[in-house]
C-alpha positions in Angstrom: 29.9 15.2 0.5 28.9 18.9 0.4 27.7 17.6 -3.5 26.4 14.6 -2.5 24.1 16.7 0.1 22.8 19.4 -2.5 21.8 16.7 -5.2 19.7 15.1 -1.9 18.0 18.7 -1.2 16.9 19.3 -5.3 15.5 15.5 -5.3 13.4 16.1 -2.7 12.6 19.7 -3.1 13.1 20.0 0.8 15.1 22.5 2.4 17.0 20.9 5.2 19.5 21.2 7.6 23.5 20.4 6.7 23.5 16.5 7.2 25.0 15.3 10.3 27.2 12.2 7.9 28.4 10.1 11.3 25.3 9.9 12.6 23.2 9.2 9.7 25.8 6.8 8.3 25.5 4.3 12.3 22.0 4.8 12.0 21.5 3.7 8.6 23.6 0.7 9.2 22.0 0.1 12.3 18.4 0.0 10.6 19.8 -2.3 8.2 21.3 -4.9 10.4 18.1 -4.5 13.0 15.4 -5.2 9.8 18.0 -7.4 8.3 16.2 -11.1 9.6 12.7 -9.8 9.7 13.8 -9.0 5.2 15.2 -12.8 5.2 11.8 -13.5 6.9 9.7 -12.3 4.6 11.0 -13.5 1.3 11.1 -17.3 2.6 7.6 -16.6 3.8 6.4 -14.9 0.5 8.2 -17.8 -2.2 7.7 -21.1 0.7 4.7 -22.6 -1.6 7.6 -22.8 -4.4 9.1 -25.3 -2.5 12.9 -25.3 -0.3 14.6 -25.0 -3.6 13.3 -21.5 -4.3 13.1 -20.4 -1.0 16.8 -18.3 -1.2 15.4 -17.1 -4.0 12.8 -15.2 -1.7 15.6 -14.1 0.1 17.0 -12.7 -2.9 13.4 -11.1 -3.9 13.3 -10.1 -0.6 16.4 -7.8 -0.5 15.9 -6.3 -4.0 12.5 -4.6 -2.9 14.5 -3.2 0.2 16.8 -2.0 -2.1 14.7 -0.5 -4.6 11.9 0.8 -2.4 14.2 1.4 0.4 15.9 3.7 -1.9 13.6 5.3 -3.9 11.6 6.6 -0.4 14.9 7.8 1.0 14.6 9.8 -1.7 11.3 11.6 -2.8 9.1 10.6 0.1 7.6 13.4 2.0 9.0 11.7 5.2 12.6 12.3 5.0 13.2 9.8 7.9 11.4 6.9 7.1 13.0 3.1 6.1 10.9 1.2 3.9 10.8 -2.3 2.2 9.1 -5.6 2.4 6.3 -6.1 4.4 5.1 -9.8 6.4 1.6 -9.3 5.1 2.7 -8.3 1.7 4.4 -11.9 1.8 1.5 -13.7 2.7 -0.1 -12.2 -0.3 2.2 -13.1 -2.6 2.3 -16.5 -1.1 -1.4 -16.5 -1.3 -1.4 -15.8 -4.7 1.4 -18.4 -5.7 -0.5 -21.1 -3.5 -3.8 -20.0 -6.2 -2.0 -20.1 -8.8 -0.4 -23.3 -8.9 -2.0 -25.7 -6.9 -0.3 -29.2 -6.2 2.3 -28.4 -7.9 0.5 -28.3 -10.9 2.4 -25.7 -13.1 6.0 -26.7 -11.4 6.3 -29.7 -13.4 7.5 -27.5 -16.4 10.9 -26.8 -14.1 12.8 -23.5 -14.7 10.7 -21.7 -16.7 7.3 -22.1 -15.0 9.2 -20.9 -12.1 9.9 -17.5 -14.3 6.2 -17.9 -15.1 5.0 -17.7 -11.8 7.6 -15.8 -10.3 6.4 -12.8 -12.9 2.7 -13.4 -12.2 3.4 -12.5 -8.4 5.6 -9.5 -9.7 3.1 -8.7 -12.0 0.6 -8.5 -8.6 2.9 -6.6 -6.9 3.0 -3.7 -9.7 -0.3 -3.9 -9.4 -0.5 -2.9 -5.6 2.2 0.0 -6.6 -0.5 1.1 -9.8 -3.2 1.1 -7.2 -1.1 2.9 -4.1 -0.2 5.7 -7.2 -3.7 5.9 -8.2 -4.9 6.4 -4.2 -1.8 9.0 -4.3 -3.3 11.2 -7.6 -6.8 10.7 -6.4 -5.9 12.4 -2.8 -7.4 9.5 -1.0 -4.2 9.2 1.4 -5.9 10.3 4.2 -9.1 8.2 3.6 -7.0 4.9 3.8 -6.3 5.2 7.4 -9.9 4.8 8.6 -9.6 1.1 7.7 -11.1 -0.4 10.8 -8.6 -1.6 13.4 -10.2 -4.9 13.8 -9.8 -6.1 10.3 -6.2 -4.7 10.0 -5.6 -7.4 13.6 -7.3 -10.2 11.9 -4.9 -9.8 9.0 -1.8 -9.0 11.1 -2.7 -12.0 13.5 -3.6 -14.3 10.5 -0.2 -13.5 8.9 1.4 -14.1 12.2 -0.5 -18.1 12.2 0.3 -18.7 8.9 4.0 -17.8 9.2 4.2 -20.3 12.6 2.6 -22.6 10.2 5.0 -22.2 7.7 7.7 -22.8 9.8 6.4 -26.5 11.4 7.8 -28.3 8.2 11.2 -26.8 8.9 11.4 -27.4 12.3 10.7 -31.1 12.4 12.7 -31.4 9.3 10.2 -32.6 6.3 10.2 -31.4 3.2 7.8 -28.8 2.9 6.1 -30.4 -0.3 4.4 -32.2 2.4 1.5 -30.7 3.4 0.4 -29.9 7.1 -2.5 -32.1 6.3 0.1 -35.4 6.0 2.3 -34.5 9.1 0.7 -37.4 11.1 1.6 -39.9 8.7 5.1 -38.3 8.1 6.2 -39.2 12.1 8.7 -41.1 11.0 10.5 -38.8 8.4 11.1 -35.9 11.6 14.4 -35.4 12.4 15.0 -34.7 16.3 18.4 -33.1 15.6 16.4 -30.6 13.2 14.0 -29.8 16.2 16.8 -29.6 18.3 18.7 -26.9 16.6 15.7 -25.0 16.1 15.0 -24.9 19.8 18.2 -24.0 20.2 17.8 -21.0 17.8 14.8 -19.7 18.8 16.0 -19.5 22.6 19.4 -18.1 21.5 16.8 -14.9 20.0 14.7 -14.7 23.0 18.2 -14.5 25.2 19.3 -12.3 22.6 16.3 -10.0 22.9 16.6 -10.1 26.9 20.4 -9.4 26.8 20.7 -6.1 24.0 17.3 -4.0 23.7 18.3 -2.3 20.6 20.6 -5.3 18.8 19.7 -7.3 16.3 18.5 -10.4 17.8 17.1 -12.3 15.4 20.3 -12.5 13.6 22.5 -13.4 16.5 20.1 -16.5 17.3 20.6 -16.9 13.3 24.7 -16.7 13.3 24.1 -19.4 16.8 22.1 -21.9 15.2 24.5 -21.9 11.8 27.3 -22.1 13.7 25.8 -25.3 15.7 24.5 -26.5 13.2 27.6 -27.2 10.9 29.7 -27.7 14.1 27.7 -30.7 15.3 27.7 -31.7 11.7 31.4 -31.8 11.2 31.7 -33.3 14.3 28.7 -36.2 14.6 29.1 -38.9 11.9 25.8 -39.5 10.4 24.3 -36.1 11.5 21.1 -35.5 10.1 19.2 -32.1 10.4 17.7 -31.5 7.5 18.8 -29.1 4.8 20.4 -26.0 3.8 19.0 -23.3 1.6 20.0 -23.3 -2.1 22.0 -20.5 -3.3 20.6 -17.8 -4.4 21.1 -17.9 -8.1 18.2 -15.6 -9.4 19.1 -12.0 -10.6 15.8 -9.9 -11.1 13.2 -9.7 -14.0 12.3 -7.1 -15.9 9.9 -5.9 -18.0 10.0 -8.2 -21.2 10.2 -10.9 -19.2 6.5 -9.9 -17.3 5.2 -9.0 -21.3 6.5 -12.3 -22.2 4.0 -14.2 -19.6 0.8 -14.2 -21.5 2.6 -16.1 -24.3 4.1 -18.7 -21.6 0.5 -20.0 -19.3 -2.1 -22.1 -20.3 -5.0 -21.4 -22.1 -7.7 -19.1 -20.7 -5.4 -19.3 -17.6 -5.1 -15.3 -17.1 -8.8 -14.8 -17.8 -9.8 -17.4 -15.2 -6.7 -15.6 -12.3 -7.3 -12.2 -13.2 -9.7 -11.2 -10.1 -6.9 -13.0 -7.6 -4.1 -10.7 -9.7 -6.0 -7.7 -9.1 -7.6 -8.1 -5.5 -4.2 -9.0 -4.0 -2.7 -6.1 -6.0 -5.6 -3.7 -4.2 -4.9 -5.6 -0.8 -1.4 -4.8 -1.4 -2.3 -1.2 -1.4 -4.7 -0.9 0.7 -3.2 -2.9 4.0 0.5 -1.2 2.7 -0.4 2.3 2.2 -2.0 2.2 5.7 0.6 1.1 7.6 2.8 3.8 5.6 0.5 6.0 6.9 0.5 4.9 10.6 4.4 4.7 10.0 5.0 8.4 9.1 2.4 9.6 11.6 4.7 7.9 14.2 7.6 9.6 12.5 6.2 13.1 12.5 5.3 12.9 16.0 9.0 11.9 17.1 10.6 14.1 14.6 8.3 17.0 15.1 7.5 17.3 11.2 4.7 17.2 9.2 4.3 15.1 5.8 2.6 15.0 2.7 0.7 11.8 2.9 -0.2 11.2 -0.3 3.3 12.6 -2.3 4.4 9.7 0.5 2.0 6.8 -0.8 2.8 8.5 -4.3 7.1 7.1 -3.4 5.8 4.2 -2.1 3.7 3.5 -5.3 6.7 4.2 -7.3 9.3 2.2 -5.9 6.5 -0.6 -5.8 6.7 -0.5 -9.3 9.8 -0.2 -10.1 11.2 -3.1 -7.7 8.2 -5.4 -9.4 10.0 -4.7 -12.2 13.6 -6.2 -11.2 11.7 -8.9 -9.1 11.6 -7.5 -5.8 8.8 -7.8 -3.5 6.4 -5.2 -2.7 6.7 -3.1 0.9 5.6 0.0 2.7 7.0 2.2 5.7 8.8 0.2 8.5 8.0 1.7 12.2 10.5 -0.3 14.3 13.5 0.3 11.5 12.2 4.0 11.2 12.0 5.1 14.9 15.4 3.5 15.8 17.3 4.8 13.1 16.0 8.1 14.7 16.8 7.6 17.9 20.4 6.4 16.8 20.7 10.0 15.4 19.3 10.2 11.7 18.3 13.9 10.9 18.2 13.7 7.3 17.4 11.3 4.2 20.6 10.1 4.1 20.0 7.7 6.8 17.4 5.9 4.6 20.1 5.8 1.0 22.7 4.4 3.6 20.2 1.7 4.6 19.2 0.6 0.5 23.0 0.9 0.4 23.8 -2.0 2.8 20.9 -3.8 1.5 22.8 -3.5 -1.9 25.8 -4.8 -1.1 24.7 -7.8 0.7 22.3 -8.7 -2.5 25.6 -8.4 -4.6 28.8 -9.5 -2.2 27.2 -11.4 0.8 24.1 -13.6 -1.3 25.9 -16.6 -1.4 26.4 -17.1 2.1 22.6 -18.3 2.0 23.6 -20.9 0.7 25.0 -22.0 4.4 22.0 -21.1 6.3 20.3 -24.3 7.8 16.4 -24.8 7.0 15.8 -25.8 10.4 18.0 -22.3 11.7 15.8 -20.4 9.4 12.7 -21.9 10.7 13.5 -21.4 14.7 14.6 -17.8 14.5 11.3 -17.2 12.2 8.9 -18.9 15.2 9.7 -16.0 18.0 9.9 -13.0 15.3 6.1 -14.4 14.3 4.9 -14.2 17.9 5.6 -10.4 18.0 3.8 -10.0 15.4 0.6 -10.9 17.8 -1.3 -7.8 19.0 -2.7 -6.4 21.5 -6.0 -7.3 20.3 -5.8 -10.5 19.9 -3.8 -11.0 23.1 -6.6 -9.4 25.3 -8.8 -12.0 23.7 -6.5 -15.0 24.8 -6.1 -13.2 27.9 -9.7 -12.7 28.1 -10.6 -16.4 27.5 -8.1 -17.8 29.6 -9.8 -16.6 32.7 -13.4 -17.0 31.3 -13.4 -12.5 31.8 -17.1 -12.5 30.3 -17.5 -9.1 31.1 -14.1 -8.5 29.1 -15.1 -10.6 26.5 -18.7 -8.9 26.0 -17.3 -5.5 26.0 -15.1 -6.2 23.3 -17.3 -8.5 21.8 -17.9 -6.8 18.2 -13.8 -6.2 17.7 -12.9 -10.3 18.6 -16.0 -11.5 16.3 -14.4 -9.3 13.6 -11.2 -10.2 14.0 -11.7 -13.7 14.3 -13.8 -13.7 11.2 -10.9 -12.2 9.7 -8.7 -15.0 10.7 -11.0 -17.8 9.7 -11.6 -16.9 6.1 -7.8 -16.5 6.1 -7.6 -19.9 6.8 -9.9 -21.4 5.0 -10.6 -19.3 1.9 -7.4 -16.6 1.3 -6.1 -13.3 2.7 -8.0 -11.2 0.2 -11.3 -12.4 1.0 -10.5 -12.9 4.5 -10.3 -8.6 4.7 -13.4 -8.2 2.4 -15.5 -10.1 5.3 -14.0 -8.4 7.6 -14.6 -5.1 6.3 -18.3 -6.3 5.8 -18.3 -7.2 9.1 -17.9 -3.9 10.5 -20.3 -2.4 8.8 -23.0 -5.0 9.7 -21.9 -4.2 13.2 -21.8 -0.6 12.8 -25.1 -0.9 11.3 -26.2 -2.6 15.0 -24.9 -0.3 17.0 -26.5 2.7 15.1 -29.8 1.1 15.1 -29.8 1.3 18.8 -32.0 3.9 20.5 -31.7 7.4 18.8 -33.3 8.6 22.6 -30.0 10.5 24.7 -32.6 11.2 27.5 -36.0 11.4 28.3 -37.7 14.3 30.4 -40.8 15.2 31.7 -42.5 18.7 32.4 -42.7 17.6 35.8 -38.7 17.7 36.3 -38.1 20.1 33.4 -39.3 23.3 33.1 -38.9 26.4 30.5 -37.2 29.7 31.9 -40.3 31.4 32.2 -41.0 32.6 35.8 -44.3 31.1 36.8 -46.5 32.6 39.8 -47.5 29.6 42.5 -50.3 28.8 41.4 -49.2 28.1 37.6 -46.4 25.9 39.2 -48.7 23.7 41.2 -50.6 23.4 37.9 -47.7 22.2 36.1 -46.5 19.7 38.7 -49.9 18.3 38.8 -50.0 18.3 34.9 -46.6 18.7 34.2 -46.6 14.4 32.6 -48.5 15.5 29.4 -45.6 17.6 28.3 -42.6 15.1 27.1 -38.8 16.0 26.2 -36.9 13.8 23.9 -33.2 14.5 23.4 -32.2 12.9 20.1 -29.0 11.9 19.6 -27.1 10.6 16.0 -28.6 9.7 12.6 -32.2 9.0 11.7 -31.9 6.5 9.0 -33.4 4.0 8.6 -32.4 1.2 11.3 -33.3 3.5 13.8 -36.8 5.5 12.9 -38.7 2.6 13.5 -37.5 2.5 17.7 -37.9 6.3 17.8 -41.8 5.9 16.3 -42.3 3.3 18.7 -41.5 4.9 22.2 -43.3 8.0 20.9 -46.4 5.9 20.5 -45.9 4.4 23.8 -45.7 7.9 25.7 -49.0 8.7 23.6 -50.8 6.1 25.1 -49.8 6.9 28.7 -51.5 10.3 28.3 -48.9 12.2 27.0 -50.3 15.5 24.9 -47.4 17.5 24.0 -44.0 15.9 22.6 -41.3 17.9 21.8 -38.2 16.5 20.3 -34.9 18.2 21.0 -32.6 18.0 17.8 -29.5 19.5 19.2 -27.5 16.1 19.3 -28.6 14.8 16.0 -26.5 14.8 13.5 -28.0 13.6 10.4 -31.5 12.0 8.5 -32.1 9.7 5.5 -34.8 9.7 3.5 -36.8 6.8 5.6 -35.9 8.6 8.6 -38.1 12.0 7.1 -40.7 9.7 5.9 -41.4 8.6 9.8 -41.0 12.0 10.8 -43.5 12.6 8.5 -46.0 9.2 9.5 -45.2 10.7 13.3 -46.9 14.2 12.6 -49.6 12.8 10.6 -50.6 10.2 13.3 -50.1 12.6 16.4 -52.1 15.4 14.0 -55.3 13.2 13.9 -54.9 12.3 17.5 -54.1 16.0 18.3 -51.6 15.9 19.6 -48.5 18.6 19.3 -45.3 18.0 18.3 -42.5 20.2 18.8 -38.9 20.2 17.0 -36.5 22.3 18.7 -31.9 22.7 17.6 -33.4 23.1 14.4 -31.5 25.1 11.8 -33.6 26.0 8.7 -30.6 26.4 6.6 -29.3 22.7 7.9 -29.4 19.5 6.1 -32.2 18.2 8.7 -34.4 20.7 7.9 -34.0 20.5 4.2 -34.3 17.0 4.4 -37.6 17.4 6.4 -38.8 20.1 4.5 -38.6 18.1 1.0 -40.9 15.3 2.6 -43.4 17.7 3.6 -42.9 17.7 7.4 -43.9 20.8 7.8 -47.0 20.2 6.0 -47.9 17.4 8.1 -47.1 19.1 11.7 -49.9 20.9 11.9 -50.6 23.1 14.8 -46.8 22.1 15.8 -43.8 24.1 16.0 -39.9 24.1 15.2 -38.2 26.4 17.8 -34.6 27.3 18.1 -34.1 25.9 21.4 -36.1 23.7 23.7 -36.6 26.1 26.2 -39.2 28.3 23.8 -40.4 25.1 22.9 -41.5 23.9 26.4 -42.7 27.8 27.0 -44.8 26.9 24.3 -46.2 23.5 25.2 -46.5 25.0 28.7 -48.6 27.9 27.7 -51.4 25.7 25.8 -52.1 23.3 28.5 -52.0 26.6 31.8 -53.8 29.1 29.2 -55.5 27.8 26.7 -58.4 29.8 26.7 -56.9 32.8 28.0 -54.6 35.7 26.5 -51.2 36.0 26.6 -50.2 37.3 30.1 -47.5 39.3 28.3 -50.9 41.7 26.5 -52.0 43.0 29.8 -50.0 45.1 33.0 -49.6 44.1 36.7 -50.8 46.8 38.9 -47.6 47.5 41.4 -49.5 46.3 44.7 -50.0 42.7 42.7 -45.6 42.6 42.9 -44.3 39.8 45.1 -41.7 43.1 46.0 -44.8 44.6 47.6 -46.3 41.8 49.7 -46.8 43.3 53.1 -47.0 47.0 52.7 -50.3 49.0 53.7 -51.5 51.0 51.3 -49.9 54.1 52.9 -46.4 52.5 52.7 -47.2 51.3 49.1 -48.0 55.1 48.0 -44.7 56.0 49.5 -42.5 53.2 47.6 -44.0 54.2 44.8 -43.3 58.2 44.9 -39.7 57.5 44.4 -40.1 54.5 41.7 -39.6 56.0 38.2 -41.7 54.6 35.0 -39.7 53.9 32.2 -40.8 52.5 28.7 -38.1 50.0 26.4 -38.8 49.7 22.8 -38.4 46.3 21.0 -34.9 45.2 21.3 -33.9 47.9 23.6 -31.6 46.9 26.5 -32.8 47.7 29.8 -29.1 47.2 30.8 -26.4 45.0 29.5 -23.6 42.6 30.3 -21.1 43.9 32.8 -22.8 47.7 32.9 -22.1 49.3 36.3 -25.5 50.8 37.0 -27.2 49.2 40.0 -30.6 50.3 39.5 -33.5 47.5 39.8 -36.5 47.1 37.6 -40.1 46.4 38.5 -41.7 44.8 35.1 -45.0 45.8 34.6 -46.1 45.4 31.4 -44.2 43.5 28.2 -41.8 40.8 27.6 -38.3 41.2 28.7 -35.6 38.2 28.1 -32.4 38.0 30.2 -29.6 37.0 28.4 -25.5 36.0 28.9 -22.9 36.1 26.9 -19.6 34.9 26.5 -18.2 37.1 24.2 -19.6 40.2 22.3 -20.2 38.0 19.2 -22.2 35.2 21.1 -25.6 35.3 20.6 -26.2 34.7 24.2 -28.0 32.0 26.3 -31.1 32.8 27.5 -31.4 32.7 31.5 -35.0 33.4 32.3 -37.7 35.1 31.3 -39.1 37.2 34.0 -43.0 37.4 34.5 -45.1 40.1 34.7 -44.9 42.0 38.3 -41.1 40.5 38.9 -37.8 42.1 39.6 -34.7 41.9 37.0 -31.1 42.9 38.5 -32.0 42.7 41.8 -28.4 41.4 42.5 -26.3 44.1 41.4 -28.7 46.7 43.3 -27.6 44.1 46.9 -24.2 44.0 46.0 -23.2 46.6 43.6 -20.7 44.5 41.3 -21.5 44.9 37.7 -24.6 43.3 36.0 -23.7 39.2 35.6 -26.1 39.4 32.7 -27.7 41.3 30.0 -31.4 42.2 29.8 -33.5 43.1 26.3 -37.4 43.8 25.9 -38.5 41.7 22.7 -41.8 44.1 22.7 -42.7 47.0 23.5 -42.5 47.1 27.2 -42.8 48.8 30.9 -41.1 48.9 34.0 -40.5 51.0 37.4 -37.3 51.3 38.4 -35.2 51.9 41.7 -32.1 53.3 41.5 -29.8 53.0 44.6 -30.0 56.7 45.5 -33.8 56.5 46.2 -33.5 53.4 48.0 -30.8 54.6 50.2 -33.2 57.3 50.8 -36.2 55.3 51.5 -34.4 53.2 54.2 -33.5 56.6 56.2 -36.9 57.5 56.1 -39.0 55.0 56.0 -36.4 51.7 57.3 -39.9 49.7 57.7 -40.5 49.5 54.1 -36.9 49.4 53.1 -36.7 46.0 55.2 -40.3 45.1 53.7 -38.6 45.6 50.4 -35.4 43.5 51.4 -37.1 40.3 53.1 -39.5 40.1 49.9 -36.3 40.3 48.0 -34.7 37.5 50.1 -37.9 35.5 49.7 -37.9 35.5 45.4 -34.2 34.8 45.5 -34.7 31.7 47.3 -37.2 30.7 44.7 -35.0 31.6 41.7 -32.4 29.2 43.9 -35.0 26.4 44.2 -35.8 26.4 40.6 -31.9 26.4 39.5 -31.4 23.7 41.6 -34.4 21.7 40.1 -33.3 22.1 36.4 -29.7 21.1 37.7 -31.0 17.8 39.2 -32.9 17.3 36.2 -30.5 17.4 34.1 -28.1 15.2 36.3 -30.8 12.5 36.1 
């Protein structure tokens, strides 16, 4: 054993824990006997266009690619707990591609060996999903194939699960299936009600099954139920008629010569004219297998608390894909339901998974002729409730959804059903292959849709958002009364081309209602084609002749947007325009044009100290006084006047320059900018009232002025003079309820 467990570490080239041998040994077994009906399944699913006689030999197929994939996964896969082997979709394929390759019956009239001949063809498909799942693996594409959309993957889950109840109708009613479902009214007289009654039978005895054990196989115990009846009632009943049983399995594997030996078997021309169905259902194989691998050991690793390699995994999966083509097994991928319960049942190790392939084995070698006595009709009714699982949730929100006429359900989820049920449709009436092409086309056209929508998040205008600048009354009245010609546009996704054409059109619409400064805000966009410059570019040109100024604010000039922008000659074409790094120098900008247009820069000139809101009130006397214990202090260009969290408590009286207050979160944060305090206004007036440390930080971009008031002189002036002191503090009061009153304007503005 100790031997047995070292070999298992150096194949994997994992080091793991000493294995735990009783509990991987039940939980092996019992992911074999659980996955054991849903195997039988899948090869009479994948080899029922052959006809009944070949159908055991399905089986047969069937339990060699458990065996061989099963094993080979156990083995080297990155996910040391997963069980693998055949797949249902994987069996439509197959049964797909033997349905296109031999209509009517066509090629079946050469007997035994056209069977080999086709037989190899669908192995020779199934190597070719294992080639491509290896070639996803080398290429590091593992973690591409997930994104797959959801939709498409139900359409083809849900069309397998129609096309396996289908499958089983023949069965049930006991005709044989070389009838097709086309000729069932005309066949009423060939059913056989005993054959419809066992399969009843059978398919309750799994539903009662599944009701009574949680965690047992029920499938096969409605499978042991109906056999047993079946022969009973036929011992028992002279005449009894049910239908058939399954042919014994007499098919051993192929192998390679006998797959280089097909060219020299088929028609003429026949592999030139088949070659695209060969090689799409091979890619389908891949593509719809490697993806639920992937969703498999993602389920794994969150249970087992592990992370795996996913493309060494669809690298073992690729492998033993090949390898079980070659001894005629069908083609599989990662089994969720198998893999969490062995886990739960105790497997730690990847000895759980050879114990499984081990079962598997010795049923294929001991137990294979016991198919022999399993009834069609048996087969058929434990197939019908194991199909209807296979339903999801998709589709059954859309039954649900139809059911009672939920039209609001039914629009929300519009684009997924359409998809889906595109899906299913081609299925139906073309083949599985194309039927996840126009699905996949699908949700692009829809994706498409939806990103041509509005590119607009919000739309403000400078009457309910203003820049950070502090404004005196009378510039505020003029920007409520003006405020309309200044226009915010918050951007959000790609530009490209479906939606540059919308964007250009409420622009021009906002022109026309008088509109004279547009800025756009950039932060939320995440991306531009090359139309989408080009009407960037038409935008400035028009609003340049019309003069009118645009704004671009979020803008990184190292970004792709920029570039992009840049290498159409936006810049070029915005003219007296700007591109600011936030919206809030943007709309200072905009908002300085249309107040002062035709005068200077307030930020050139100083505010004499008796022009200070702080000083409304106080006679001249009482002025003179304040200002005898004020000191004047000058800030060069990105000199702090104080920063974040200092403990001085001094307040400053700016009378000349340009001074930014700024917060940040951490010492590396370049800061948000909270206001930018005009001429004559106080900065840190709180800390001076409550003497906690300063909230904020604030720098002087220029050269710039200010009188401060430390809290030393004002204790002083409130013993001496208490008059002005309480001047001082009800003009204080007064500008903090403004600051309040603006705050709460931007917030409501940005809540709308």
């Amino acid at each position: 054993m100790k031997r047995f467990d070292g070999v298992l570490k150096r194949r994997s080239g994992l080091s793991e824990p000493a294995v735990r041998w009783r509990e991987n040994l039940g939980s092996g077994v019992m992911a074999a006997v659980t996955s054991l009906p849903g195997t039988i399944v899948f090869g009479t699913v994948a080899f029922a266009p052959l006809g009944d006689d070949f159908v055991s030999k399905g089986i047969a197929a069937s339990l060699t690619g458990a065996v061989i994939l099963g094993g080979m996964v156990a083995l080297v896969g990155a996910s040391r707990l997963m069980v693998a082997g055949p797949r249902s979709y994987n069996a439509i394929i197959l049964a797909s591609v033997f349905t296109t390759l031999a209509p009517s019956g066509q090629l079946l009239q050469g007997g035994q060996g056209t069977f080999l001949v086709l037989i190899a063809l669908g192995m020779v498909t199934a190597a070719a999903g294992g080639v491509f799942q290896v070639l996803l693996a080398l290429f590091k594409v593992g973690r591409f194939v997930k994104y797959l959309p959801w939709p498409v993957m139900s359409g083809f889950i849900n069309t397998t699960a129609l096309m396996i109840l289908l499958g089983q109708v023949r069965g049930i009613l006991g005709i044989p299936r070389e009838r097709s479902l086309g000729t069932l009214l005309g066949s009423l007289d060939e059913i056989r009600v005993m054959s419809v009654v066992i399969a009843f039978f059978t398919g309750c005895a799994v539903v009662a099954a599944r009701r009574k054990f949680k965690r047992g196989p029920a499938p096969l115990a409605g499978l042991l139920a109906g056999t047993i009846l079946f022969h009973t009632l036929g011992g028992a009943i002279p005449g009894f008629d049910a239908g058939s049983t399954l042919a014994v399995a007499g098919y051993g594997g192929f192998f390679l010569d006998d797959m280089i030996a097909v060219p020299g078997l088929l028609p003429e021309n026949f592999l030139v004219a088949h070659w695209h169905t060969i090689l799409s259902a091979g890619l389908s194989i891949a593509v719809l297998s490697s993806l639920s691998t992937l969703l498999c050991m993602a389920g794994i690793d969150g249970v087992a608390g592990q992370r795996s390699d996913p493309n060494r995994e669809l690298l073992a999966h690729g492998a033993g894909n090949i390898l079980s083509a070659l001894f005629g097994g069908l083609p599989g991928a990662g089994k969720p339901g198998a893999s969490l319960l062995a886990i739960r049942s105790g497997a730690d190790s990847r000895v759980s998974g050879c114990i499984t392939a081990l079962i598997y084995l010795l049923i294929l070698l001991v137990l294979a002729p016991l198919i022999g006595y399993i009834p069609v009709c048996v087969l058929s009714g434990m197939v019908v409730p194991i199909a209807v699982g296979f339903f999801d949730e998709l589709a059954g929100r859309l039954m649900w959804s139809v059911i009672r006429l939920d039209i609001r359900q039914l629009r929300a989820g519009g684009s997924d059903y359409l998809t889906m049920s595109v899906v299913v449709g081609v299925g139906f009436l073309v083949n599985i292959m194309m039927a996840v092409a126009a699905g996949i086309l699908f949700s692009i056209l829809f994706f498409l849709v939806r990103s041509s929508r509005s590119l607009i998040r919000r739309e403000l205008s400078g009457r309910s958002i203003r820049s950070r600048l502090q404004r005196t009354a009378r510039e505020k009245r003029l920007l409520a009364g003006k405020g309309d010609r200044i226009h915010v546009l918050e951007l959000e996704g790609t530009l490209f081309f479906g939606s540059a054409e919308g964007l250009l059109s409420r622009i021009e619409q906002r022109v026309e209602q008088g509109c004279k400064y547009v800025i756009l805000d950039c932060k939320r966009m995440t991306d531009i084609d090359t139309t989408g410059a080009k009407v960037m570019v038409k935008l400035a040109r028009s609003l340049k002749q019309r003069e009118i100024l645009l704004s671009l604010s979020h803008l990184d000039s190292h970004g792709h947007i920029y570039g992009t922008l840049l290498m159409e000659g936006f810049m070029d074409a915005l003219g007296k325009g700007g591109v600011f790094g936030d919206t809030d120098h943007a709309l200072r900008w905009c908002e300085n044009r249309l107040l002062w247009s035709e005068r200077p820069d307030p930020v050139s000139v100083s505010v004499p100290i008796s022009c200070c809101l702080l000083t409304h009130g106080l006679t001249p006397e009482e002025l003179a006084r304040f200002r005898s214990v004020l000191v004047r202090c000058t800030f060069e260009a990105g000199e702090y006047l104080f920063k974040q969290g200092d403990s001085g408590h001094s307040l400053f009286l700016l009378e000349r320059g340009h001074v930014e207050v700024v917060h940040k979160r951490s010492p590396e944060d370049p800061g948000i900018r909270l206001c930018t305090p005009l001429l004559g206004d106080i900065i840190g007036d709180l800390t001076l009232l409550d003497g906690r440390p300063r909230p904020a930080g604030a720098v002087s971009l220029i050269e710039s002025t200010c009188f401060v008031l430390t809290p030393a002189d004002f204790e002083q002036l409130s013993r001496r003079f208490p008059h002005i002191a309480n001047t001082i503090l009800a003009n204080m009061v007064k500008i903090l309820g403004e600051r309040l009153r603006d705050a709460t304007r931007v917030i409501n503005g940005l809540e709308n």
